[in-house]
SERO-4910 file (N, C-alpha, C, O; in steps of 0.05 Angstrom, whole numbers):
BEGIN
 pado doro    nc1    nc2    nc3   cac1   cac2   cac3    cc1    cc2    cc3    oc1    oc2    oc3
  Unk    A     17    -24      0      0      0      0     17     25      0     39     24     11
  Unk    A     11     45    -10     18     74    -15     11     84      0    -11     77      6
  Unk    A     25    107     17     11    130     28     -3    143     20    -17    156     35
  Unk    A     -5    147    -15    -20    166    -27    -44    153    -36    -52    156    -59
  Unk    A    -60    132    -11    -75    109    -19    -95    125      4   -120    123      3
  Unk    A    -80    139     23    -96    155     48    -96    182     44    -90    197     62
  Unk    A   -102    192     17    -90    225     17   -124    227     10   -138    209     -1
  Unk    A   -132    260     22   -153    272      8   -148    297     14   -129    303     29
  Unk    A   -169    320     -3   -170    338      4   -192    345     26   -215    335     30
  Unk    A   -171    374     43   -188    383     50   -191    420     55   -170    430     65
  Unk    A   -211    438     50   -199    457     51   -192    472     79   -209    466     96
  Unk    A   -181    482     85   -159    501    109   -183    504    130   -183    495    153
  Unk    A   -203    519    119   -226    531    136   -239    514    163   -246    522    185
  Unk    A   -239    484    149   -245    464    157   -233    454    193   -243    441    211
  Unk    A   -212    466    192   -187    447    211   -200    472    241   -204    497    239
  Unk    A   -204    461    259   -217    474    279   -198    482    294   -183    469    309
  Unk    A   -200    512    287   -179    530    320   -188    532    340   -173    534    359
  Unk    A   -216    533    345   -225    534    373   -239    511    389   -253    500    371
  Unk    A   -242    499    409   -266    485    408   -290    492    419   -292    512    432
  Unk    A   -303    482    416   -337    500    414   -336    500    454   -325    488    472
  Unk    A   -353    523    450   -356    524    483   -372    500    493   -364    496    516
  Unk    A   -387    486    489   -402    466    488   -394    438    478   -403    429    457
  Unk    A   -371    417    503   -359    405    491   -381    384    469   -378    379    445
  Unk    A   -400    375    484   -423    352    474   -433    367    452   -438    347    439
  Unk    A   -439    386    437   -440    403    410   -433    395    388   -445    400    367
  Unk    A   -413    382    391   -402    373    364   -420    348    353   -435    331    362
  Unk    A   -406    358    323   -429    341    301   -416    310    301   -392    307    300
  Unk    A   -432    293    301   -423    267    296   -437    250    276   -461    243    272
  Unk    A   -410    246    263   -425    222    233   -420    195    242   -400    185    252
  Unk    A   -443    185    236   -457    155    252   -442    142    220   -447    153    198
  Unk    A   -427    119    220   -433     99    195   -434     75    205   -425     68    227
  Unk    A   -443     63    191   -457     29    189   -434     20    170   -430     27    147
  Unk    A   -420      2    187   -401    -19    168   -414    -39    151   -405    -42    129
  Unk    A   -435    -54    157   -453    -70    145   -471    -63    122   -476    -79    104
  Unk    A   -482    -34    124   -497    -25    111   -485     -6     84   -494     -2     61
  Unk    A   -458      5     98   -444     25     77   -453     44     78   -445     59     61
  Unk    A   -474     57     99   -487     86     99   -470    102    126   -455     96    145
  Unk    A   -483    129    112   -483    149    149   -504    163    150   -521    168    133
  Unk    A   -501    169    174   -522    188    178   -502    214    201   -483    211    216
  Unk    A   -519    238    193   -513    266    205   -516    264    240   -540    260    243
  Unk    A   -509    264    254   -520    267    285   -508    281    298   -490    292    286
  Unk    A   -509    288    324   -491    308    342   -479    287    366   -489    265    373
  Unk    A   -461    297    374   -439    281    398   -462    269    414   -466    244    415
  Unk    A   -483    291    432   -500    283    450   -509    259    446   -507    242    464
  Unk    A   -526    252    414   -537    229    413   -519    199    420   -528    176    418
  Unk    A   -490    206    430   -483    180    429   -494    156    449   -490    132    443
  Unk    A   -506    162    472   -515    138    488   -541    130    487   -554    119    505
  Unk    A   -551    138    455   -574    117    442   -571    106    422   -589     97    409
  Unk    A   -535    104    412   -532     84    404   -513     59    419   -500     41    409
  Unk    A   -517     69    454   -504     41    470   -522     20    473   -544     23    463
  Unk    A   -514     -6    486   -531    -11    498   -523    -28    528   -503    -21    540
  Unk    A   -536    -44    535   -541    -52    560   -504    -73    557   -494    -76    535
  Unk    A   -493    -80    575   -473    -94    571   -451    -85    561   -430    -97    564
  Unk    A   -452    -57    543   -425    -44    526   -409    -35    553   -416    -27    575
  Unk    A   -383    -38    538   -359    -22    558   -345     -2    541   -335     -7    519
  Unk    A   -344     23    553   -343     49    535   -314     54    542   -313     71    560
  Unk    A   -291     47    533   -268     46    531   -249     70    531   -236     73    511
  Unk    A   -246     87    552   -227    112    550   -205    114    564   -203    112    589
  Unk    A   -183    120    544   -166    132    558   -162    150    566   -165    170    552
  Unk    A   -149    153    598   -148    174    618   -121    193    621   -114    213    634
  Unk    A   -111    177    602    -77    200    602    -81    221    601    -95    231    582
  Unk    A    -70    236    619    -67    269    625    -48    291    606    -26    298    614
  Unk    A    -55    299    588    -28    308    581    -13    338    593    -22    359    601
  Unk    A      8    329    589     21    350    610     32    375    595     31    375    570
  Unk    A     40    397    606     51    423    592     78    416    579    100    423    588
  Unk    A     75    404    558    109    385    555    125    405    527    141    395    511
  Unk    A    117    432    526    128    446    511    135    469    521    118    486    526
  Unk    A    167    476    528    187    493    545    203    506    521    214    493    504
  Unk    A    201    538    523    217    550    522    239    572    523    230    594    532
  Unk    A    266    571    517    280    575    537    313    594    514    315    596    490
  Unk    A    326    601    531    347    615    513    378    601    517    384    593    540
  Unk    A    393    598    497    410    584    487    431    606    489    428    628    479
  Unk    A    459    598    509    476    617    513    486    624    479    487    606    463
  Unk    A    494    653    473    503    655    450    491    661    424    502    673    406
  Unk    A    453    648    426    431    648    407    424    667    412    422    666    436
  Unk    A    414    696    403    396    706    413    365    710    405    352    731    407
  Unk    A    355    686    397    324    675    388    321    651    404    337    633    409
  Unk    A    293    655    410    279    638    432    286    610    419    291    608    395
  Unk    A    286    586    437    287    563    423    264    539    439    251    542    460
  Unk    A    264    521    426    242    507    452    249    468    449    254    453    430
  Unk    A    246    466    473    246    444    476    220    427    483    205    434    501
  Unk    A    214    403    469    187    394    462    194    373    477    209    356    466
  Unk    A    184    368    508    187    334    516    165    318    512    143    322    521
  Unk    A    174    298    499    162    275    494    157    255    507    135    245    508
  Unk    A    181    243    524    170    217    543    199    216    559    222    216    551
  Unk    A    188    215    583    215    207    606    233    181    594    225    164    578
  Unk    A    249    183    602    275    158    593    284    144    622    293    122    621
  Unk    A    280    155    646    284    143    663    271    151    686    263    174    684
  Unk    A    264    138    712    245    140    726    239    171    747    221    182    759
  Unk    A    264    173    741    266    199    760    269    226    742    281    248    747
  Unk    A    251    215    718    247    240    693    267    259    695    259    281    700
  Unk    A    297    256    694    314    273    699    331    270    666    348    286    659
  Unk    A    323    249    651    328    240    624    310    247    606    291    256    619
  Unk    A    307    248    587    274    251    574    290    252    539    312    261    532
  Unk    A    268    237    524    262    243    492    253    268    483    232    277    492
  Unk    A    268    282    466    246    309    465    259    321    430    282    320    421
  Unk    A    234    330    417    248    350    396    248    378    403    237    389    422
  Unk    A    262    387    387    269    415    395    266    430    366    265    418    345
  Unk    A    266    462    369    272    486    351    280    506    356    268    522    371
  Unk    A    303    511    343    316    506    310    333    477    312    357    479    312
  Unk    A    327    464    312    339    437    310    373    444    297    391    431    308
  Unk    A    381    460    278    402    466    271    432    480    295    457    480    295
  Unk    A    412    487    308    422    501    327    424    485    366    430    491    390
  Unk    A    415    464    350    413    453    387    422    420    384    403    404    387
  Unk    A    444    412    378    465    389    379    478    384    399    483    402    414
  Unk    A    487    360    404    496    352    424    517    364    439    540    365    429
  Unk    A    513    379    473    524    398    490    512    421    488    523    439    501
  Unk    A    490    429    473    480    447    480    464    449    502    451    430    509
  Unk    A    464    474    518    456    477    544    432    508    533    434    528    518
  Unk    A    409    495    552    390    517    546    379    526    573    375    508    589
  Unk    A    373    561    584    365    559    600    332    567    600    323    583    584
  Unk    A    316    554    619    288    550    609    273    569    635    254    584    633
  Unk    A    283    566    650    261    587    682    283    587    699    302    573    693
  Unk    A    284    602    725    303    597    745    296    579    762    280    585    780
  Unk    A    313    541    757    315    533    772    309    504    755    304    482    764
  Unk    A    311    514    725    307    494    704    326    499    684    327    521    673
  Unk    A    346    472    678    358    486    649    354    444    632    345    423    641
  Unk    A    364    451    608    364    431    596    393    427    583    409    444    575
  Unk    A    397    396    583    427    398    555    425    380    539    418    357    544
  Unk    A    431    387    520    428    367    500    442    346    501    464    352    510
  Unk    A    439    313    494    460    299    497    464    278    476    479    258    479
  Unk    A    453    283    459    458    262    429    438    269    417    418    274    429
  Unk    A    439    272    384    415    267    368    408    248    362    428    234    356
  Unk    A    382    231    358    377    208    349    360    214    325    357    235    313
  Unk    A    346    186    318    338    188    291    317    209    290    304    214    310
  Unk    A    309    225    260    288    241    257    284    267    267    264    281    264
  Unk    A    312    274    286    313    294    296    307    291    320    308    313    331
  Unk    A    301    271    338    292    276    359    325    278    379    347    269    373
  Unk    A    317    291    402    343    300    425    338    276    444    315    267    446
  Unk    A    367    259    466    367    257    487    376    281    511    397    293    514
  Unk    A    356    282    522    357    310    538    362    305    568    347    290    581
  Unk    A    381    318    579    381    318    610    368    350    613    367    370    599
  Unk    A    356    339    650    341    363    654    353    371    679    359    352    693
  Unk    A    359    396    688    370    402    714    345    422    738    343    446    739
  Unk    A    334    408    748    316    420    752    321    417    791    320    395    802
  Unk    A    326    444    806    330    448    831    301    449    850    301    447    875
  Unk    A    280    451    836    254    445    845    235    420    845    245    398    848
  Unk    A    204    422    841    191    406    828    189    404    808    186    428    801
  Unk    A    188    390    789    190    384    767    162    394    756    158    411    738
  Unk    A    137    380    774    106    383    759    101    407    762     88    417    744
  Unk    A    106    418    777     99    445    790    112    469    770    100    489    763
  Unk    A    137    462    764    144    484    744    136    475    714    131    494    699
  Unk    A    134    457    705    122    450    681     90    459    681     79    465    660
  Unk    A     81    459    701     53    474    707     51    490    708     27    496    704
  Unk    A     72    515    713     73    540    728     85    546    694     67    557    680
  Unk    A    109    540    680    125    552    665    112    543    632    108    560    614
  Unk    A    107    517    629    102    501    599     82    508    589     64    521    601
  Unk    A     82    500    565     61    504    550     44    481    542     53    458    543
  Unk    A     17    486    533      4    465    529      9    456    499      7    473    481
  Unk    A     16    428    495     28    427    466      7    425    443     12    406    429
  Unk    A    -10    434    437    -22    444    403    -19    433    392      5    426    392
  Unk    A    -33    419    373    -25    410    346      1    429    323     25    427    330
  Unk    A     -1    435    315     24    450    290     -4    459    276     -5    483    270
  Unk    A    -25    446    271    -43    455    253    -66    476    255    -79    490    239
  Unk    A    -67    472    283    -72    505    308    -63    521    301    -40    516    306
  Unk    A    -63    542    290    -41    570    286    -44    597    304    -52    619    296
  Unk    A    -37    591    330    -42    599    346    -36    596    380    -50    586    398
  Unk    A    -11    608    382     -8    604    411    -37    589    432    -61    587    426
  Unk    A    -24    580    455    -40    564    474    -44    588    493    -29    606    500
  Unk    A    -70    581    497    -75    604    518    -92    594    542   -106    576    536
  Unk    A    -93    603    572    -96    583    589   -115    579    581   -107    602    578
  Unk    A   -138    573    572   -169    562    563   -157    532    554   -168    512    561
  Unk    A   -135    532    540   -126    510    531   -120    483    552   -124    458    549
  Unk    A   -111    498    574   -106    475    593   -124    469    607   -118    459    629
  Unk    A   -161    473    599   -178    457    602   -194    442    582   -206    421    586
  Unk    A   -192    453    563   -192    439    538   -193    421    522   -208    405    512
  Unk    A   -165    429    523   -138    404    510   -133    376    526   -113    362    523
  Unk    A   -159    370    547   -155    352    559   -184    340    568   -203    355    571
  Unk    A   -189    311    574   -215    299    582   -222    306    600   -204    315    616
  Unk    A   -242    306    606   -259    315    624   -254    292    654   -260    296    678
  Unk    A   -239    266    636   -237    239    658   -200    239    660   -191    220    672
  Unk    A   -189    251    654   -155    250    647   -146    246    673   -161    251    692
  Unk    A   -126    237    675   -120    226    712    -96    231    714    -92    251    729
  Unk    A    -70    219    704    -45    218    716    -33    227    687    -40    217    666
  Unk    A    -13    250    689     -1    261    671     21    247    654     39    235    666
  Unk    A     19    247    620     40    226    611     34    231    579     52    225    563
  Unk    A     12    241    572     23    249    538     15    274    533     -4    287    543
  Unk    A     34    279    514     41    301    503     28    313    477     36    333    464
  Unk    A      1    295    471    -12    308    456    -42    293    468    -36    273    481
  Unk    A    -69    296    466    -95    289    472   -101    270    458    -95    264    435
  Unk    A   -124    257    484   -133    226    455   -169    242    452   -190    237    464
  Unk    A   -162    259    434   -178    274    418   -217    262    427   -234    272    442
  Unk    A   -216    239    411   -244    230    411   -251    238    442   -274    246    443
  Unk    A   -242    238    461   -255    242    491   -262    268    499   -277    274    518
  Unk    A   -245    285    478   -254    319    483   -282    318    491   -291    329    511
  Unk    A   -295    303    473   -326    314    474   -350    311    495   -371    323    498
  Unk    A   -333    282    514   -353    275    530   -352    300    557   -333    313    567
  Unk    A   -379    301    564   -383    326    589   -390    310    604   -394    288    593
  Unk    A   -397    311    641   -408    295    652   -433    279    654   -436    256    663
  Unk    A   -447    294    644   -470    294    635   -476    279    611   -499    270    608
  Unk    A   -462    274    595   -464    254    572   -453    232    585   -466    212    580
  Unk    A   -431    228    603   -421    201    612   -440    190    632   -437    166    635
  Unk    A   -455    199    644   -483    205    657   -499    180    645   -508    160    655
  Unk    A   -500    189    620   -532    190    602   -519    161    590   -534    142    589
  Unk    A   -498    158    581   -480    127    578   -485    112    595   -496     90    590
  Unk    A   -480    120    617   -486     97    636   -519     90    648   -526     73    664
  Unk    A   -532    106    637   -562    112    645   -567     95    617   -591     88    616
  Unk    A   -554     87    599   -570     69    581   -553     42    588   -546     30    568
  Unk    A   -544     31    610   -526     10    612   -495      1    607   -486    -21    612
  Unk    A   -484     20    599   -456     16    591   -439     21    616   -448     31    636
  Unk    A   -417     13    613   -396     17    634   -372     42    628   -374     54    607
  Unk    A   -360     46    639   -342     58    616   -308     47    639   -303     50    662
  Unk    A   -290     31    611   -267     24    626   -250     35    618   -244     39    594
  Unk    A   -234     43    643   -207     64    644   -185     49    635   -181     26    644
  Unk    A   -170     60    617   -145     54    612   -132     70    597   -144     85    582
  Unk    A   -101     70    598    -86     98    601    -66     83    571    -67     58    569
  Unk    A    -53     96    555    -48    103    523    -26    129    525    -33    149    512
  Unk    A      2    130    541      8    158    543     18    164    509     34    151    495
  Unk    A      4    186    504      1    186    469     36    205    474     47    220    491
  Unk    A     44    191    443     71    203    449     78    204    414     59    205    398
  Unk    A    101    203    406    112    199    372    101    186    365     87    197    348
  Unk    A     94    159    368     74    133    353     51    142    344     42    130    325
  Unk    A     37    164    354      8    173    353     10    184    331      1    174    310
  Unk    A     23    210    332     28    231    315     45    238    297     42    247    274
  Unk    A     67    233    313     91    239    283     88    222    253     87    198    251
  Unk    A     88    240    233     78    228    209    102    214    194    127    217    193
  Unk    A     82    197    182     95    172    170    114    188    150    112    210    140
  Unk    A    138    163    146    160    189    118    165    168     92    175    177     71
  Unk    A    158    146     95    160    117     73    135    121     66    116    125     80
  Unk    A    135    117     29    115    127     24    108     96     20     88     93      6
  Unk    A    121     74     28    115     51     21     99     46     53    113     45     73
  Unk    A     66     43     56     58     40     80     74     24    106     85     33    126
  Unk    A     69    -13     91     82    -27    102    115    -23    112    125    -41    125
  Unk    A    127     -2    107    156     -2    109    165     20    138    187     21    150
  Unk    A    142     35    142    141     52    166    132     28    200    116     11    206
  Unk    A    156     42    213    142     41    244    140     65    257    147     88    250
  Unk    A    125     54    284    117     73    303    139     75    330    157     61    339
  Unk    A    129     94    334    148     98    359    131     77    381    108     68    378
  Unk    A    153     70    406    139     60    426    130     78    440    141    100    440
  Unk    A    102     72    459     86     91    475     75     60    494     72     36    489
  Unk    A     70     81    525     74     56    551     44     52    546     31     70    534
  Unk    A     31     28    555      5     32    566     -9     11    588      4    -10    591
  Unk    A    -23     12    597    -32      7    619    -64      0    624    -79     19    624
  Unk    A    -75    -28    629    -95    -29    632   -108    -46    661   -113    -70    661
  Unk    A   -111    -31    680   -118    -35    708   -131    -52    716   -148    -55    699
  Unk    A   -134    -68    733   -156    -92    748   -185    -88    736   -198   -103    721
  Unk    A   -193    -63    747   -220    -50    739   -228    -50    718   -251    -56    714
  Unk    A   -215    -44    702   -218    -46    672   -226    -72    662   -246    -80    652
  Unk    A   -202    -83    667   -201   -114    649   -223   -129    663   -232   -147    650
  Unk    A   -234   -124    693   -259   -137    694   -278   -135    671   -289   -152    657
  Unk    A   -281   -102    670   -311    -94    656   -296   -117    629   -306   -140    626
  Unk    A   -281   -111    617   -275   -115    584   -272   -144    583   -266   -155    562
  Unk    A   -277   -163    613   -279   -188    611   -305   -201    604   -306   -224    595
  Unk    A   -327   -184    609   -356   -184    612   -367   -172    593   -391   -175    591
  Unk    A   -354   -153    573   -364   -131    557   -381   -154    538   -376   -177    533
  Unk    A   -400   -139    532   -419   -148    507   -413   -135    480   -428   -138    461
  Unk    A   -394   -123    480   -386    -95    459   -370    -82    474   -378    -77    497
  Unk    A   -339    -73    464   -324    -57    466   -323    -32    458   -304    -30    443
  Unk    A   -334    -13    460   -342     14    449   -310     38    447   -310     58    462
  Unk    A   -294     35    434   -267     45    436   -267     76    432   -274     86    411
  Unk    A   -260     89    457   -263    117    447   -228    133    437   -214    146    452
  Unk    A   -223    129    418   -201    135    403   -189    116    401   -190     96    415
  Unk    A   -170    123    369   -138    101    369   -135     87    384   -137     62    384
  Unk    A   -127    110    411   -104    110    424   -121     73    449   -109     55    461
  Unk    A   -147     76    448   -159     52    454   -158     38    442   -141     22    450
  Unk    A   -168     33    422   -159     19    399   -137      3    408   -134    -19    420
  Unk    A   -117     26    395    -83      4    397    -83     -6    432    -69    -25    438
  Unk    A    -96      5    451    -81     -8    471    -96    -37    477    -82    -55    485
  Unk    A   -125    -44    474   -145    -57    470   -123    -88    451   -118   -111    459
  Unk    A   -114    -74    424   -107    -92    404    -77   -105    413    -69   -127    404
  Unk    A    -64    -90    428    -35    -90    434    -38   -117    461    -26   -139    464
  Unk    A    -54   -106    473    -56   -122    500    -81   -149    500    -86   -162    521
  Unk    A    -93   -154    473   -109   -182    469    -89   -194    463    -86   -217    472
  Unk    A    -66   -183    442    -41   -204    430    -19   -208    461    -12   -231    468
  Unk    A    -16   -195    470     -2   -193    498     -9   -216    507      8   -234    506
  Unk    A    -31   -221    517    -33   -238    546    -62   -237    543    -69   -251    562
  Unk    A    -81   -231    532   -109   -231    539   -119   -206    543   -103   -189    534
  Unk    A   -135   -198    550   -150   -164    564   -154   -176    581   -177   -183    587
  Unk    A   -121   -184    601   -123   -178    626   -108   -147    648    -93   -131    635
  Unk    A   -110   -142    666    -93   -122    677    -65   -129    671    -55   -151    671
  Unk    A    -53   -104    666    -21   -109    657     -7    -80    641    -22    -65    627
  Unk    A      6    -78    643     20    -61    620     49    -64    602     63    -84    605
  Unk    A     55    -47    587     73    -54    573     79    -33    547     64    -13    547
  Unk    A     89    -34    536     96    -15    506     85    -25    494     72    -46    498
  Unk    A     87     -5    471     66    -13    441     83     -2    423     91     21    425
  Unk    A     92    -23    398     92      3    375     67     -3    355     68      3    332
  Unk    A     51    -13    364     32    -26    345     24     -7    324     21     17    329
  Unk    A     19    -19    294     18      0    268     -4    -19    259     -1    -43    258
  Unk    A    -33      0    253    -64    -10    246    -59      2    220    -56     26    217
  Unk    A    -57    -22    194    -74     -9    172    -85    -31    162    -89    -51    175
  Unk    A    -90    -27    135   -108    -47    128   -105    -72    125    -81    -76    118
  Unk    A   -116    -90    127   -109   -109    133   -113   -124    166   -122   -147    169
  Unk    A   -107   -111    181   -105   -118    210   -138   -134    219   -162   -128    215
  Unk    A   -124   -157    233   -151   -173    236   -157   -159    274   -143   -165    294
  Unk    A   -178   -145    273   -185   -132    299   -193   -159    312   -203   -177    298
  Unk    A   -188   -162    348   -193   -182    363   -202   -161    384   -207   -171    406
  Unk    A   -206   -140    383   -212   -134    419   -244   -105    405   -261    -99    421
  Unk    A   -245    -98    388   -254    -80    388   -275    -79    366   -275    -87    343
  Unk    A   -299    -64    386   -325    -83    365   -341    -47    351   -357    -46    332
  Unk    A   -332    -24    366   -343     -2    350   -322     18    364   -312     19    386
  Unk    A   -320     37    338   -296     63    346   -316     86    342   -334     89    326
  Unk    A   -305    102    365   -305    138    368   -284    145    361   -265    142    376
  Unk    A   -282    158    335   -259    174    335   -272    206    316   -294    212    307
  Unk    A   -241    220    317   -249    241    310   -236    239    278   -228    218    268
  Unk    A   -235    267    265   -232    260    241   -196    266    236   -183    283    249
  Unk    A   -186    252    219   -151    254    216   -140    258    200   -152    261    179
  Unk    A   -112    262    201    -91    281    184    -98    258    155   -106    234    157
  Unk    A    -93    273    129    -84    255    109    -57    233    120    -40    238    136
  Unk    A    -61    209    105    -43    196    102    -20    194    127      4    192    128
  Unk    A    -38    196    144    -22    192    183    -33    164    180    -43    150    162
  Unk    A    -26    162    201    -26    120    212    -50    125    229    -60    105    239
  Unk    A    -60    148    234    -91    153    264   -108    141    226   -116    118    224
  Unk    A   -110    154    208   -129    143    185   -126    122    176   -146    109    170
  Unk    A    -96    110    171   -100     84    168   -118     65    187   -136     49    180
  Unk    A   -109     70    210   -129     45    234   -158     49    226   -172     29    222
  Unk    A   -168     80    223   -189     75    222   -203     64    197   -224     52    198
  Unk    A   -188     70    172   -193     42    145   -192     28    143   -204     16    125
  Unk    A   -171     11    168   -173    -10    179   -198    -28    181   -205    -49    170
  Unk    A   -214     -6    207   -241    -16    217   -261    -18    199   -272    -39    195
  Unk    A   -267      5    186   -289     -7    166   -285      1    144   -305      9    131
  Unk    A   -255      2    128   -253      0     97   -251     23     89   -268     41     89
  Unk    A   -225     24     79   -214     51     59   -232     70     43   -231     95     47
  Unk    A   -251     56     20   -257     63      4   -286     77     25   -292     99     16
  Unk    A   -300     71     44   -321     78     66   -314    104     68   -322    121     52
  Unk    A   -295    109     90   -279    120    107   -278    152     85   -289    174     83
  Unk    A   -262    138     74   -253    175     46   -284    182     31   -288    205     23
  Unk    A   -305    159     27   -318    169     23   -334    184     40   -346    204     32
  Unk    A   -335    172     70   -346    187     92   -334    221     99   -345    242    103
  Unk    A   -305    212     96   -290    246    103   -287    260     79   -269    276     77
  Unk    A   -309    255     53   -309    277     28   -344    287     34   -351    309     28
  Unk    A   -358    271     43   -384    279     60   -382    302     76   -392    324     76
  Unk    A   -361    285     97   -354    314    122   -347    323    112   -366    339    117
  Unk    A   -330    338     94   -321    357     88   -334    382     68   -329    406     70
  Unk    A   -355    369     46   -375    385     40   -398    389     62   -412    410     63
  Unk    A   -399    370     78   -430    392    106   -404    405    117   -408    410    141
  Unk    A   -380    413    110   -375    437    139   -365    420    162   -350    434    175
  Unk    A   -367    391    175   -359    382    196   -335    396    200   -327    408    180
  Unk    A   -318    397    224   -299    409    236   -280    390    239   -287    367    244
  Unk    A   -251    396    236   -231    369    231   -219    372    249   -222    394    259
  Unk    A   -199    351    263   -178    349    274   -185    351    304   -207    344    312
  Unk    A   -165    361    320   -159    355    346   -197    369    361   -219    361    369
  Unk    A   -181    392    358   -214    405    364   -240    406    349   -256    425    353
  Unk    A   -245    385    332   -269    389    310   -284    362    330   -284    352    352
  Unk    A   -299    362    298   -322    338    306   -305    311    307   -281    308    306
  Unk    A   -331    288    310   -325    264    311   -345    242    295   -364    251    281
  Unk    A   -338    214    297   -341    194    279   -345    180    295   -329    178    314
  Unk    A   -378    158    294   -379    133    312   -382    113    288   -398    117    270
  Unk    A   -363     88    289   -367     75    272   -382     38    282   -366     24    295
  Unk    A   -406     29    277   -418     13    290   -408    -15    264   -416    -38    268
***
């Protein structure tokens, strides 16, 4: 397969900078894998299409302010350092990209707030940095106090604190990726309410979304790309409900892959572990019986999985639909239930 097997258009207008004040607002396109149809609906309607026995599958990863920046003795333009995922337990190591990438090679020293600096300590592949962090304080506390909330690139537009309620679920728990598992933006309490008021459960499990998620594929030969590893984790609690589930109701990918990663594992039992797992077509699904997701980049690996689920030729026909009604794309737009 080609990457240019997942390309469409779409125009600019489309890609959502804000998200609506009203997370449950958003429009949702219902399709039928069986049938080949959709239909128009809004987020709200989703817990009349649960039912009694479903387990509503979310992950709770928090994402943290993991975008710092800081001045470079000698530079005199801002530079920033983007962390991506701890390297060792006492997060004093970390994966991270940076900009101007030209300008920040191994021994570079950046200073970021008083009482935080960073140094660079090898380049690895694709540009990404091994980074030591020198930090004479709390770590969460100034990443809370100092960072930024990390944005898509396709945002054009600084983060502003509105963002750091936002840019995150309404159920998010323990801090660990660096970008949102999107499809969950939408649920309010009140809709998770009205889920469980038609019988569903909803089981927690954590996906810390990291490079694997997002960074885009560069082989235009599908099969020839991997993903980065990203940790994940699925709790006692969980793997009860998802032992009992009557339907797996996956709310994003980032469920998805951890759901798919951890039936080949050991079962959907409690456990965790890495993933680089890569969904395209082809992939014989074992854990996951309907997806929430939102709508995705051309020719990313988040669109392959979902052509995965119910077929390429569906799918582009579904997102040339959305895209003439106006639906809203990407991180902050609408969403997609696929039954």
């Amino acid at each position: 397969m080609k990457l240019s097997d997942f390309d469409y258009d779409l125009p600019g207008d489309l890609v959502a900078q804000e998200p609506l004040a009203d997370r449950a607002a958003s429009r949702m396109l219902v399709i039928d894998r069986a049938s080949k149809t959709w239909s128009d609906r809004l987020f709200r309607d989703l817990p009349s299409f649960l039912r009694p026995g479903d387990a509503v599958v979310i992950n709770d990863s928090k994402v943290f302010s993991s975008r710092l920046f800081g001045r470079k003795p000698g530079y005199a333009r801002e530079v920033e350092i983007f962390l991506v995922r701890p390297l060792d337990a006492e997060r004093r190591y970390w994966s991270a990209l940076v900009r101007p990438g030209r300008h920040l090679h191994s021994g570079a020293h950046v200073e970021i707030a008083p009482g935080l600096s960073a140094e660079i300590l090898e380049t690895g592949v694709r540009g990404e940095r091994r980074v030591r962090l020198e930090c004479t304080g709390d770590l969460d506390e100034l990443l809370l106090r100092i960072g930024h909330v990390p944005l898509p690139p396709y945002i054009h537009r600084p983060d502003v604190p509105a963002d750091r309620d936002r840019y995150q679920t309404v159920y998010a728990d323990k801090p660990g990726s660096v970008a949102a598992p999107t499809a969950g933006l939408h649920f309010t309490p009140e809709v998770m309410q009205a889920c469980q008021d038609a019988g569903a459960e909803f089981a927690r499990v954590a996906l810390n979304v990291g490079l694997g998620t997002f960074q885009p594929l560069i082989d235009e030969t599908v099969e020839q790309n991997h993903l980065h590893q990203e940790t994940w984790e699925i709790p006692a609690a969980a793997a009860e409900i998802l032992a009992h589930a009557k339907r797996r109701v996956a709310v994003g990918t980032t469920s998805v892959r951890t759901l798919e990663t951890a039936v080949r594992d050991d079962g959907l039992r409690a456990g965790s572990g890495e993933t680089d797992l890569f969904i395209y077509p082809g992939f014989e699904f074992q854990a996951t019986d309907v997806l929430l997701t939102n709508f995705h980049l051309p020719k990313s690996s988040l669109l392959m999985l979902v052509c995965a689920f119910a077929g390429t030729e569906l799918i582009l026909d579904a997102y040339r639909h959305a895209s003439a009604e106006k639906y809203r794309f990407f991180s902050y737009g609408d969403c997609m239930l696929i039954v």
